[in-house]
PDB file of N, CA, C and O in Angstrom, chain B, residues numbered from 101:
ATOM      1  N   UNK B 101       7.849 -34.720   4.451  1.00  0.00           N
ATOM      2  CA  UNK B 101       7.787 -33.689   3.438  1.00  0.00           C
ATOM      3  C   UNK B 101       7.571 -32.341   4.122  1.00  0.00           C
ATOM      4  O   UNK B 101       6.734 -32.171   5.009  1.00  0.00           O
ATOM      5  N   UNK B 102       8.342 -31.443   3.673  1.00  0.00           N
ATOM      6  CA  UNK B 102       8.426 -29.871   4.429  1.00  0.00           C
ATOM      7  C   UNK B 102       7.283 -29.539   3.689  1.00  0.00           C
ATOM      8  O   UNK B 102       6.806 -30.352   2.898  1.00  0.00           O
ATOM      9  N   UNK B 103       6.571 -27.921   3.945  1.00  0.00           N
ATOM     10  CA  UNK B 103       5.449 -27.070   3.242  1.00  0.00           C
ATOM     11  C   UNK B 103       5.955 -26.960   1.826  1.00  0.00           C
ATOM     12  O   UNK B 103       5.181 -26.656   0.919  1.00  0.00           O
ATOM     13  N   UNK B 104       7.349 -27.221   1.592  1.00  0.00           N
ATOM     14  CA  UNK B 104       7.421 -26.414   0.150  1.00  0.00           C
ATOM     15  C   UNK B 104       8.657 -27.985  -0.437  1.00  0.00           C
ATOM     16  O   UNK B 104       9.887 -27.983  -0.370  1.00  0.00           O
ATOM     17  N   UNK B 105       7.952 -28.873  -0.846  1.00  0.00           N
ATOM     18  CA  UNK B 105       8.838 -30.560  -1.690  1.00  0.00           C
ATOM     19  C   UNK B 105       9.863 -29.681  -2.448  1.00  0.00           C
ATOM     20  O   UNK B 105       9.476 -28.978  -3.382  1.00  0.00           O
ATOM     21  N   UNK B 106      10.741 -29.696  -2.191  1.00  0.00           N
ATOM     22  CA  UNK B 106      11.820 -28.769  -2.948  1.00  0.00           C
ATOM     23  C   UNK B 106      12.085 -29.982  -4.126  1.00  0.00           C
ATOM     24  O   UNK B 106      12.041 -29.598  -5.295  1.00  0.00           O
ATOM     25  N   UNK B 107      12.394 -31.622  -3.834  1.00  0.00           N
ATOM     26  CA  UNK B 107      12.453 -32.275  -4.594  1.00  0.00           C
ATOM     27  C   UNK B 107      11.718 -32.588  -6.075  1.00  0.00           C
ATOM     28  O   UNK B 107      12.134 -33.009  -7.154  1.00  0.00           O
ATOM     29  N   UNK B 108      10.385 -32.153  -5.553  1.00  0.00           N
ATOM     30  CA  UNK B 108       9.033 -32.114  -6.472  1.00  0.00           C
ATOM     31  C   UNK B 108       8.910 -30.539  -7.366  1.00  0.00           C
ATOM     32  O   UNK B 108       8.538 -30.247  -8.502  1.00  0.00           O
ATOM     33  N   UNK B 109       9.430 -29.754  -6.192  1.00  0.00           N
ATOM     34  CA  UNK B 109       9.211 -28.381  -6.886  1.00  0.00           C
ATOM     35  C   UNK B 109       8.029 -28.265  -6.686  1.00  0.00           C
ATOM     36  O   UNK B 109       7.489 -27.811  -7.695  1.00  0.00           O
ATOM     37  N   UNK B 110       7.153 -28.493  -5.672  1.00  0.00           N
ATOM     38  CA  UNK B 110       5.728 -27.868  -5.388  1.00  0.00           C
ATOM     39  C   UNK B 110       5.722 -27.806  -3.833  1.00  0.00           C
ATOM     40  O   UNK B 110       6.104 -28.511  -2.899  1.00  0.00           O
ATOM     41  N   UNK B 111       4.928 -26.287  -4.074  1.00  0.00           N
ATOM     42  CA  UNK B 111       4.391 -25.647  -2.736  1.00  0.00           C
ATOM     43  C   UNK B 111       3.459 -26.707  -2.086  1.00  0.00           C
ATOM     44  O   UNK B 111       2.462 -26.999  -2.746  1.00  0.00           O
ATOM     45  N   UNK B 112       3.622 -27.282  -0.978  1.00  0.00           N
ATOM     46  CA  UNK B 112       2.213 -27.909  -0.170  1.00  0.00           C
ATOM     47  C   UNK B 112       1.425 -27.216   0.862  1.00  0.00           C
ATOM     48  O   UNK B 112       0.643 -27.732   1.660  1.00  0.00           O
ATOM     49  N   UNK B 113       1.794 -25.756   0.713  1.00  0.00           N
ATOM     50  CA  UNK B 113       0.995 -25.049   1.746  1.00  0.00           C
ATOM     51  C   UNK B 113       0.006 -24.807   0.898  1.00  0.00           C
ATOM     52  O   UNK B 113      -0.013 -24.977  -0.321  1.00  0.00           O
ATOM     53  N   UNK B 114      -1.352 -24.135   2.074  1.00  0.00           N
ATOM     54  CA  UNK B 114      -2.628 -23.581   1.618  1.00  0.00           C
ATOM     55  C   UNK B 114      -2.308 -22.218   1.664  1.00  0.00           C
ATOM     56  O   UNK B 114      -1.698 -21.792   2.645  1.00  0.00           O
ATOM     57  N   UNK B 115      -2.704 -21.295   0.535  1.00  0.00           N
ATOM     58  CA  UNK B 115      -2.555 -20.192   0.463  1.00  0.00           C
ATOM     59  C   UNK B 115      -4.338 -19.611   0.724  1.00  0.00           C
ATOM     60  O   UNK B 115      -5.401 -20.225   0.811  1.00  0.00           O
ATOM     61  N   UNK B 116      -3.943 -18.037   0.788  1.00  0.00           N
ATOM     62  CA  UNK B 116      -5.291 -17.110   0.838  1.00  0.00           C
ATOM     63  C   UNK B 116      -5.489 -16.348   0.156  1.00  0.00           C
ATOM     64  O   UNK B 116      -4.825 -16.593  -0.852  1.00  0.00           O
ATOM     65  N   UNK B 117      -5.986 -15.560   0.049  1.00  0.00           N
ATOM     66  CA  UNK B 117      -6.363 -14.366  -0.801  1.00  0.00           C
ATOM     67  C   UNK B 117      -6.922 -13.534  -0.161  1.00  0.00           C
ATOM     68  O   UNK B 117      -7.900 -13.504   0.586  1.00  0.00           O
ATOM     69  N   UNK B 118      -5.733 -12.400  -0.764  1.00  0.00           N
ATOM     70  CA  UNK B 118      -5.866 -10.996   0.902  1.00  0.00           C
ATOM     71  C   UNK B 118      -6.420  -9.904  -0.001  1.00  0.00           C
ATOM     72  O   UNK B 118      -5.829  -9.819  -1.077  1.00  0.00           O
ATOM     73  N   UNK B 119      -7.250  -9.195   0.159  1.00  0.00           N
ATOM     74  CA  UNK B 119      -7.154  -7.443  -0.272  1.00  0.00           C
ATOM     75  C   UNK B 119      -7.208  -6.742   0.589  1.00  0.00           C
ATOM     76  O   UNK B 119      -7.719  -6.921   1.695  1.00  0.00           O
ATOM     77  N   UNK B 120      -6.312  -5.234  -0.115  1.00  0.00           N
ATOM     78  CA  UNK B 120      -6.095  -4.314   0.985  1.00  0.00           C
ATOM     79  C   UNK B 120      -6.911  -2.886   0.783  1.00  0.00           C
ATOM     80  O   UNK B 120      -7.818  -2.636  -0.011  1.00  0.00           O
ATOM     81  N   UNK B 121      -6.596  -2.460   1.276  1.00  0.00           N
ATOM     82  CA  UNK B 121      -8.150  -0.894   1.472  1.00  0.00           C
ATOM     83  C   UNK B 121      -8.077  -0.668  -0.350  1.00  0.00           C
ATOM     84  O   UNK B 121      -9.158  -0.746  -0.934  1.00  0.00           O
ATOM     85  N   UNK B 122      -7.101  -0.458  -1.001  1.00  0.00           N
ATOM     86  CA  UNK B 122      -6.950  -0.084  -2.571  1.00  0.00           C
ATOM     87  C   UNK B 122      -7.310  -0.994  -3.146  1.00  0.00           C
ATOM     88  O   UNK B 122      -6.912  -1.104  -4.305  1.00  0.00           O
ATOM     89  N   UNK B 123      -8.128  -1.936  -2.639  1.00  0.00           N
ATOM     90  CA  UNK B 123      -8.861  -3.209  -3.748  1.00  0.00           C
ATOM     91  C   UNK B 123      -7.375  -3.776  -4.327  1.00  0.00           C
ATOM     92  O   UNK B 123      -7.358  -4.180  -5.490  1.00  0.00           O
ATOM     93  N   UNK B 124      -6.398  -3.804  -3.704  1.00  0.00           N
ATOM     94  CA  UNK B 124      -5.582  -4.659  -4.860  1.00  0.00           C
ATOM     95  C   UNK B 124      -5.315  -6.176  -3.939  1.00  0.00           C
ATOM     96  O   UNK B 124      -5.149  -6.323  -2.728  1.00  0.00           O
ATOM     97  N   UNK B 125      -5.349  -7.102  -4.956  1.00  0.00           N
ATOM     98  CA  UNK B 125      -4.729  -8.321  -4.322  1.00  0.00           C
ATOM     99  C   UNK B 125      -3.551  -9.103  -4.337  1.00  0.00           C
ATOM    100  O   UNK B 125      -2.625  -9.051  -5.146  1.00  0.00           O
ATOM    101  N   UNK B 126      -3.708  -9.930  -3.218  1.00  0.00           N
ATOM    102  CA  UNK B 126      -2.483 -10.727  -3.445  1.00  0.00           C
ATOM    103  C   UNK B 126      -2.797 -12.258  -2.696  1.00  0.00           C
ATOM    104  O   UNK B 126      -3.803 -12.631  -2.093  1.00  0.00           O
ATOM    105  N   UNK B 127      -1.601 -12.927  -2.972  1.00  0.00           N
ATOM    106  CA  UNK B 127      -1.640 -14.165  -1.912  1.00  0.00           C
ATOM    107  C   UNK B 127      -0.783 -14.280  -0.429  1.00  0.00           C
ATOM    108  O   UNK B 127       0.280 -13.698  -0.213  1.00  0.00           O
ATOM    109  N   UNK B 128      -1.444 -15.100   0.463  1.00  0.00           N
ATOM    110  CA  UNK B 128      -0.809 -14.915   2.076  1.00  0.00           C
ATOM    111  C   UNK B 128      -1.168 -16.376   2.203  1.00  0.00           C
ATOM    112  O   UNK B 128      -2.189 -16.969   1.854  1.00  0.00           O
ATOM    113  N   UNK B 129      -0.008 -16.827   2.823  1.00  0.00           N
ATOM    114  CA  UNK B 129       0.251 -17.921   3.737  1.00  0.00           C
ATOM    115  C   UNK B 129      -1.373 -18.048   4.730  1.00  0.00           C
ATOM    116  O   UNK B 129      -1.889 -17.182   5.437  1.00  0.00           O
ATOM    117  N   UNK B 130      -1.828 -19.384   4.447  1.00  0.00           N
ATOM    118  CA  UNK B 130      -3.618 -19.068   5.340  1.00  0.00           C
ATOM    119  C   UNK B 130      -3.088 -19.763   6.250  1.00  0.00           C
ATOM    120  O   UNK B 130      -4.122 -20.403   6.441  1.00  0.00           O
ATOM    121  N   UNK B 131      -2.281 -20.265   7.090  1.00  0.00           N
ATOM    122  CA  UNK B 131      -1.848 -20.359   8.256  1.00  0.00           C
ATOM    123  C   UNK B 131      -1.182 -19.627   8.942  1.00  0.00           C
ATOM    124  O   UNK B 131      -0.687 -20.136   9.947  1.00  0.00           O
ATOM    125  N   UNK B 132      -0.926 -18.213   8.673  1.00  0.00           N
ATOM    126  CA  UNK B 132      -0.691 -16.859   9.423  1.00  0.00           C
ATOM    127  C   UNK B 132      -1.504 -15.951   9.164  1.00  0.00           C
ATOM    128  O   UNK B 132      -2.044 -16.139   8.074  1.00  0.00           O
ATOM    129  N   UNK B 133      -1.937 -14.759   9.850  1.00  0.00           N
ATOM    130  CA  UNK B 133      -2.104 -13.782   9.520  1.00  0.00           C
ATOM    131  C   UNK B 133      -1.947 -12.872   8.611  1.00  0.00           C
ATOM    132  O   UNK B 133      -0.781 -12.613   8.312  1.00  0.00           O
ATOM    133  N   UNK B 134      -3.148 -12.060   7.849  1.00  0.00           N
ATOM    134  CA  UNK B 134      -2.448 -10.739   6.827  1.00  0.00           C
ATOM    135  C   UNK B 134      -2.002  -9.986   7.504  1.00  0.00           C
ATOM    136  O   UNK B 134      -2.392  -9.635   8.617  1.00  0.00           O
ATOM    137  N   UNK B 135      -0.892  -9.554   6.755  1.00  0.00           N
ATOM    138  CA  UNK B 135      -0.127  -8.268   7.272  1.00  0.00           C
ATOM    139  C   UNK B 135      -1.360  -6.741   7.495  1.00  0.00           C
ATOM    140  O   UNK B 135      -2.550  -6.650   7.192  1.00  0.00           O
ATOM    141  N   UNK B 136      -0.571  -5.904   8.034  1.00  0.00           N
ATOM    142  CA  UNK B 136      -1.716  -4.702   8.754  1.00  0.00           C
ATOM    143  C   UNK B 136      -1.975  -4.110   7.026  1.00  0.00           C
ATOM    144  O   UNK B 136      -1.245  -3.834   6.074  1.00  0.00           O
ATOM    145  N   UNK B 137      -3.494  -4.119   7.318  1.00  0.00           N
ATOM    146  CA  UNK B 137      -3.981  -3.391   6.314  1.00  0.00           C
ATOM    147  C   UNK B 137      -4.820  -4.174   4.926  1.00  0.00           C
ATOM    148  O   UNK B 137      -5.587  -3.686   4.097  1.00  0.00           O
ATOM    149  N   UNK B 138      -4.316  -5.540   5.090  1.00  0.00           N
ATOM    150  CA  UNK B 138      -4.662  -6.654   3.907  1.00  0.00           C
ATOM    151  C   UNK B 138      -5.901  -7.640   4.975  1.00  0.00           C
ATOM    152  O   UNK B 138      -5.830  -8.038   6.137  1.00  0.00           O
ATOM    153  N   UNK B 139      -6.736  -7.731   4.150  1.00  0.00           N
ATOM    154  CA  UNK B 139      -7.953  -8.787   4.780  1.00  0.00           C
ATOM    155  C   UNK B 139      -8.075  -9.746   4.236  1.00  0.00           C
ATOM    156  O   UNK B 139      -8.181  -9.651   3.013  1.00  0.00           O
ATOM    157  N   UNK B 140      -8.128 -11.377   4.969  1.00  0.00           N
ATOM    158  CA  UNK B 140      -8.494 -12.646   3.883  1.00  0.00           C
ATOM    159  C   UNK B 140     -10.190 -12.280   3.274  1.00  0.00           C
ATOM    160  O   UNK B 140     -11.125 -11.784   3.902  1.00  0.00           O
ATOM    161  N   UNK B 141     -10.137 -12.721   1.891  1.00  0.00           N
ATOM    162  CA  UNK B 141     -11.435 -12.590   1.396  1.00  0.00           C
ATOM    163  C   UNK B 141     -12.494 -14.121   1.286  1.00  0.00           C
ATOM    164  O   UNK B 141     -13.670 -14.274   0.958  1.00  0.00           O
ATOM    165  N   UNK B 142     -11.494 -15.010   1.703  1.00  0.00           N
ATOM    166  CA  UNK B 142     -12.372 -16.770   1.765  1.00  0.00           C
ATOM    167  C   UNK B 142     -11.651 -17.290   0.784  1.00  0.00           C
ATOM    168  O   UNK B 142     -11.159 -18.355   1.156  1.00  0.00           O
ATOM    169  N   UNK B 143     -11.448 -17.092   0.006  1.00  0.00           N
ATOM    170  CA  UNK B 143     -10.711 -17.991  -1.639  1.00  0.00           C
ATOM    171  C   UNK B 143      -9.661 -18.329  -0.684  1.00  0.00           C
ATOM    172  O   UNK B 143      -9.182 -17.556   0.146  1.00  0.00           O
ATOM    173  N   UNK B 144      -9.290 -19.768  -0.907  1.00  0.00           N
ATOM    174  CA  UNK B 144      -8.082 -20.437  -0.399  1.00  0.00           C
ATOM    175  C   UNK B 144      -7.788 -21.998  -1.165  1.00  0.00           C
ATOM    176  O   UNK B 144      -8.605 -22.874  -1.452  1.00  0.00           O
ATOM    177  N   UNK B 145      -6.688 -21.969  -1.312  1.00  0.00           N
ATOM    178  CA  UNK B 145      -6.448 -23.354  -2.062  1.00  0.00           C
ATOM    179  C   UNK B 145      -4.352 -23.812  -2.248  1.00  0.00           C
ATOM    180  O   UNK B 145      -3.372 -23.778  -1.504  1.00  0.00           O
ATOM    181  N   UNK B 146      -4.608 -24.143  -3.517  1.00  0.00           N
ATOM    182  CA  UNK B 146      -2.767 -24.002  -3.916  1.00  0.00           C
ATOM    183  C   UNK B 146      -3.026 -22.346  -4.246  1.00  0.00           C
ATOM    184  O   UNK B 146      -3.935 -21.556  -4.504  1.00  0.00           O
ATOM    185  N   UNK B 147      -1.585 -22.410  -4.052  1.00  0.00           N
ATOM    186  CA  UNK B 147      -0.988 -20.609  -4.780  1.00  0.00           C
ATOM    187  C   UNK B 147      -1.396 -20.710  -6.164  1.00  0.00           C
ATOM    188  O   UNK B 147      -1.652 -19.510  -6.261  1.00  0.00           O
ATOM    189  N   UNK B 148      -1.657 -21.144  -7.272  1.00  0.00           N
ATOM    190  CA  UNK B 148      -2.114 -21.383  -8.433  1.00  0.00           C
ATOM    191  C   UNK B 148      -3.333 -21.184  -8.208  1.00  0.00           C
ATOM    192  O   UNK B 148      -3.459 -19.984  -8.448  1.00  0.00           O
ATOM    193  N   UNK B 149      -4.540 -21.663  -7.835  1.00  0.00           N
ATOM    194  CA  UNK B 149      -5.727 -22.120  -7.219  1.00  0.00           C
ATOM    195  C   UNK B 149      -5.664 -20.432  -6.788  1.00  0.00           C
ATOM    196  O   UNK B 149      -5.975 -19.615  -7.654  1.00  0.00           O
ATOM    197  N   UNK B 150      -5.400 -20.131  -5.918  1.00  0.00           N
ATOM    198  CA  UNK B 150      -5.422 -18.593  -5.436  1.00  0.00           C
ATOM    199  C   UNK B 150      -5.329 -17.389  -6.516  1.00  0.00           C
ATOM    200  O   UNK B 150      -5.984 -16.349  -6.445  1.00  0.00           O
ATOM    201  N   UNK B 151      -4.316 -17.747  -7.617  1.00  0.00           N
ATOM    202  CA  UNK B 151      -3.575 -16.673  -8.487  1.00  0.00           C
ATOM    203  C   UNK B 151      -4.922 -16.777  -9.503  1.00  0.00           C
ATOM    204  O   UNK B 151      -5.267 -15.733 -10.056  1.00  0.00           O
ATOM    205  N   UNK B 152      -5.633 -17.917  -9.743  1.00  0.00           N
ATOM    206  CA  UNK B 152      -6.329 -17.878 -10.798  1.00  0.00           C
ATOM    207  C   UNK B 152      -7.451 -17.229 -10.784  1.00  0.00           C
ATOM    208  O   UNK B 152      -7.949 -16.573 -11.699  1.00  0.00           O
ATOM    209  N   UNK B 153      -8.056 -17.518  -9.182  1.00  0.00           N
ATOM    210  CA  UNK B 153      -9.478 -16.460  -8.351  1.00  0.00           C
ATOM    211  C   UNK B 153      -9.142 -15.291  -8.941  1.00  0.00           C
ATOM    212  O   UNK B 153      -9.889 -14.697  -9.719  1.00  0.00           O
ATOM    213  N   UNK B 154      -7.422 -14.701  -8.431  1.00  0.00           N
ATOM    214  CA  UNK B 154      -6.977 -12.885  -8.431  1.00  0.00           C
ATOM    215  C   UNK B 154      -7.370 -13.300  -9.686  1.00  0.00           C
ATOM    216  O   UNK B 154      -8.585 -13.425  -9.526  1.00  0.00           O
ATOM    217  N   UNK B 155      -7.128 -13.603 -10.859  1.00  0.00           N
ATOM    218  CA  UNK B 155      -6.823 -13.199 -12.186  1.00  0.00           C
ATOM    219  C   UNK B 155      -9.146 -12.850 -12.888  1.00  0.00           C
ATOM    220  O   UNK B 155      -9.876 -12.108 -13.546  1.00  0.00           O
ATOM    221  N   UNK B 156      -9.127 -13.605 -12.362  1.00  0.00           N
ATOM    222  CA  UNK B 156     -10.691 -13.363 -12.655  1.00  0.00           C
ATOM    223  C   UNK B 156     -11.690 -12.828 -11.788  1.00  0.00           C
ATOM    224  O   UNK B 156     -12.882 -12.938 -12.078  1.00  0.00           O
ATOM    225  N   UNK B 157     -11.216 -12.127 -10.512  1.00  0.00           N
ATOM    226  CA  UNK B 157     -11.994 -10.768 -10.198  1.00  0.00           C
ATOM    227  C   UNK B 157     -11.273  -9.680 -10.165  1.00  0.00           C
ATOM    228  O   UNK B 157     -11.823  -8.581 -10.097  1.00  0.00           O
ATOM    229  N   UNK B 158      -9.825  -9.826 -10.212  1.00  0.00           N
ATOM    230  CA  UNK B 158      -9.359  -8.422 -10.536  1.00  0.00           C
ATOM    231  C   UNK B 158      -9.277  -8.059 -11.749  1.00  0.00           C
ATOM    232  O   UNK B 158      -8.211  -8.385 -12.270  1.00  0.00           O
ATOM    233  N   UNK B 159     -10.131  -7.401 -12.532  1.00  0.00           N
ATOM    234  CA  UNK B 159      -9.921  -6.987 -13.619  1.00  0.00           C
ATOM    235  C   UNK B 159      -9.655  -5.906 -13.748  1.00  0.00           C
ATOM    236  O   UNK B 159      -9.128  -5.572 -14.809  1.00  0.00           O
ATOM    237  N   UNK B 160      -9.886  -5.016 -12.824  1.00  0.00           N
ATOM    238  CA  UNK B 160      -8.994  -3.283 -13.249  1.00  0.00           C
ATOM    239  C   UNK B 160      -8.145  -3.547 -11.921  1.00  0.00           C
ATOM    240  O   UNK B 160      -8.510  -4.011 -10.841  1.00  0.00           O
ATOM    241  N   UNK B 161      -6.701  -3.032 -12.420  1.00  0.00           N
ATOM    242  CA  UNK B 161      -5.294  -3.186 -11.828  1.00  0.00           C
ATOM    243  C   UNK B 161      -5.047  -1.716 -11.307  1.00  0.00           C
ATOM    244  O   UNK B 161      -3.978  -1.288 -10.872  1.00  0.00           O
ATOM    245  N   UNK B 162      -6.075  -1.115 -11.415  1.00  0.00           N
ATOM    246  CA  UNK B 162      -5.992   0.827 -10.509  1.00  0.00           C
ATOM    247  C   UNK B 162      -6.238   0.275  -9.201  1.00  0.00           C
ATOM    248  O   UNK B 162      -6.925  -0.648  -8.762  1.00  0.00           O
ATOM    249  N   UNK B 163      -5.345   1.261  -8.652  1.00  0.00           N
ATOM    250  CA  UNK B 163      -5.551   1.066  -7.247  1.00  0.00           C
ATOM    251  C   UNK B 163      -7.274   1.917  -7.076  1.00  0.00           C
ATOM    252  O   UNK B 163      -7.713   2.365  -8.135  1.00  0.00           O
ATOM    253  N   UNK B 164      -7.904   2.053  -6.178  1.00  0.00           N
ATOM    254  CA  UNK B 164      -9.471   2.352  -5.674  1.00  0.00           C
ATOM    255  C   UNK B 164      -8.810   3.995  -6.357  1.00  0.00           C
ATOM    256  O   UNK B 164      -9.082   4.624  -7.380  1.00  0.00           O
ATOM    257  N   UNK B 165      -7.805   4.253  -5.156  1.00  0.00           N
ATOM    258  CA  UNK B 165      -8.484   6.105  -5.138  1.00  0.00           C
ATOM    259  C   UNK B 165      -7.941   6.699  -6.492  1.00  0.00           C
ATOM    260  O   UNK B 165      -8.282   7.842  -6.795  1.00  0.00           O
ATOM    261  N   UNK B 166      -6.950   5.837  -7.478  1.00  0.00           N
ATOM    262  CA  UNK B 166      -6.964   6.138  -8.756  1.00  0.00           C
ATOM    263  C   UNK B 166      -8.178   6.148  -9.360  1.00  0.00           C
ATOM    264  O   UNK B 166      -8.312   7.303  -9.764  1.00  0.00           O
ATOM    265  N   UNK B 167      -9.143   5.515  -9.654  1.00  0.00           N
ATOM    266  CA  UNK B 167     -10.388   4.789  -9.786  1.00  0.00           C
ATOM    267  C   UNK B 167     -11.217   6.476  -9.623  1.00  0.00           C
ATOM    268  O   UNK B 167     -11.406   7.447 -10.356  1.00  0.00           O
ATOM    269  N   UNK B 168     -11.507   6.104  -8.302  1.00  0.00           N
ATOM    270  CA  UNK B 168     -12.049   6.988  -7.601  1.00  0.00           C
ATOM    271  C   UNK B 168     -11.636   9.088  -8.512  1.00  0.00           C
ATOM    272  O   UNK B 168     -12.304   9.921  -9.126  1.00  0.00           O
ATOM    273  N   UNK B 169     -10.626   9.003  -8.164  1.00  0.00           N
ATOM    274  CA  UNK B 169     -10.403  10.624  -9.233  1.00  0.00           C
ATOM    275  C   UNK B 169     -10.472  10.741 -10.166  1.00  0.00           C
ATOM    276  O   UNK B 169     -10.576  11.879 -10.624  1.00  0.00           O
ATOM    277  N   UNK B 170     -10.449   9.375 -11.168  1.00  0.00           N
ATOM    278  CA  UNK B 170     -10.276   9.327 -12.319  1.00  0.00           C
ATOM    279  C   UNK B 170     -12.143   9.916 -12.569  1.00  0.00           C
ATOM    280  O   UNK B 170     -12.499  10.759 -13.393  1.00  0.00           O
ATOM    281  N   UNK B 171     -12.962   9.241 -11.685  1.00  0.00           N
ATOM    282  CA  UNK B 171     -14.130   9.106 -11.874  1.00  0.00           C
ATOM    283  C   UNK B 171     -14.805  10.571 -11.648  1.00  0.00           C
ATOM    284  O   UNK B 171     -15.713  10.989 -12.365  1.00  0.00           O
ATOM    285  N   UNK B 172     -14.372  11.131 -10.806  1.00  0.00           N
ATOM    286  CA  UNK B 172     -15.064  12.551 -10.070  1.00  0.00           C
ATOM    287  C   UNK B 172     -14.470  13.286 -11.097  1.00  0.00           C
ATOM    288  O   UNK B 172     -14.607  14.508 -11.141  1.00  0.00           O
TER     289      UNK B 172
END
């Protein structure tokens, strides 16, 4: 079976959960590296498992320095 059962239609890789300096997130392959600028935060599981973490601590979708001017 490859990382991704095309037969099954499911991903078998472990995904991560990256944020980048603007607090926004996403998911990354946890057997490579984040790209420059994105940090793993520990949450790791299926891509589902990952998407569901993002969905319940990201609750404001502003990037920081929107945030940030909106506030000053």
């Amino acid at each position: 079976m490859s990382a991704v059962d095309t037969a099954a239609g499911q991903d078998a890789r472990t995904w991560a959960v990256v944020l980048n300096d603007e607090e926004q997130y996403s998911v990354w392959p946890a057997d490579r590296q984040p790209p420059a600028g994105w940090t793993a935060v520990g949450a790791q599981g299926t891509r589902e498992e990952c998407l569901a973490h993002i969905a319940t601590v990201w609750t404001d979708l502003r990037p920081l320095s929107l945030r940030r001017r909106m506030a000053a």
